[in-house]
Phi, psi and omega in degrees: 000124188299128129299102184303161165316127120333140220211107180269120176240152160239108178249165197228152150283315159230149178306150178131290194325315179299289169310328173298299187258243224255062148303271171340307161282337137315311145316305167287347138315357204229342150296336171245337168207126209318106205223120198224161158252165173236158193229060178347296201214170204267348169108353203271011147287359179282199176292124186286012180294317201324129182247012173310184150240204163090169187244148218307325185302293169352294195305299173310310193309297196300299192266009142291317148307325174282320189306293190319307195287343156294339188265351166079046184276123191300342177172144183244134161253117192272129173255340183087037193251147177318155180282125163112334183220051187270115174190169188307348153292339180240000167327318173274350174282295157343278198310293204292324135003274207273350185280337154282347217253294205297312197292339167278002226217291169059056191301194191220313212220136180267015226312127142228189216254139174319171185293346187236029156058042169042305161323299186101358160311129158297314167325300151310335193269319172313310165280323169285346158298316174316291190289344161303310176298330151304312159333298191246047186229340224255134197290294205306336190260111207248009164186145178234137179211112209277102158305124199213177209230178191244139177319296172331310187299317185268016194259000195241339191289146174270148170266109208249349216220274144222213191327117150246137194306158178282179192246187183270132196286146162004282175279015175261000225241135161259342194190114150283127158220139230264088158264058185261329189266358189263333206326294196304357171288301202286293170329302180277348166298301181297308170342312186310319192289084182290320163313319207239043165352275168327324180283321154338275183318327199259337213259320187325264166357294201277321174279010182257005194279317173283185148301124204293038185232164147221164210244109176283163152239166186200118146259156192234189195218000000 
């Protein structure tokens, strides 16, 4: 009798957010297992240079999907919460949001972004206090796992945006994982994001410049 998949959820704040941060682990994980993302908000406070057409959330939502779909992610779910204004007024909506998505979904194992939002965006920080909060409400979901960058990794980053936190020393890391054979999956994921050029530009260079791994903290249950 065939074994079923297992079921992997990521959740994010903006399209991008995936390719930017744990592609390259989503793609391997999408080789063994049923892997979906949820997406808080369409993205559409990003950069407004873009000279596409169409209005920008529209644009992010469509290369959010191309992404997924190079990563071979089974499906994203847009919750529609504004770009930008993700904060404790809107903290139980968020929370109930993403706990319908999970509960039709009925994952094992969660991934976002650290607790200080790998950047220092409020947005990120928000969801990921959210999906902690979820974590530890909801039984079925048995490890959560906080995507994060290495002091090394984060030392070539400009603080481009605001305060962005430093990154984590070695023996602070619970679990790497060898995204070597998906990285060009992981390239083209970010590539998808066309609209947010500039971001492109400055993030490429430093991930083809380190090791071909990336890095949690994790909790277990």
């Amino acid at each position: 009798m065939k074994q079923k998949r297992k079921t992997i959820v990521a959740v994010f704040a903006h399209p991008d957010d995936e390719a930017f941060g744990p592609a390259g682990t989503l793609a391997k994980f999408a080789q063994t297992h049923d892997v979906y993302v949820i997406c808080a908000t369409n993205g559409e406070a990003g950069d407004k240079t873009y000279a596409g057409r169409g209005k920008l959330g529209d644009i992010r939502r469509k290369e959010l999907e191309a992404s997924a779909k190079i990563l071979g992610v089974k499906k994203v779910f847009f919750l529609g919460f504004k770009d930008g204004t993700l904060s404790n007024n809107l903290y139980h909506d968020l929370a109930c949001s993403v706990e319908r998505v999970l509960q039709k979904l009925k994952p094992d194992t969660l991934i976002t972004f650290e607790l200080r939002g790998v950047s220092g965006h409020i947005d990120h920080i928000v969801t990921a206090f959210v999906v902690t909060y979820v974590f530890e409400r909801m039984p079925f979901i048995k490890k959560l796992m906080y995507f994060c960058v290495t002091a090394k990794f984060r030392k070539p980053m400009k603080s481009y945006f605001i305060h962005v936190p430093p990154g984590y020393d070695e023996s602070e890391i619970d679990e790497a994982i060898d995204i070597s054979t998906v990285f060009e999956k992981k390239i083209a994921a970010v590539q998808a994001h066309v609209s947010q050029k500039k971001d492109v530009l400055r993030i490429l260079p430093v991930l083809q410049r380190f090791d071909k791994k990336e890095h949690f903290l994790v909790l277990k249950k």
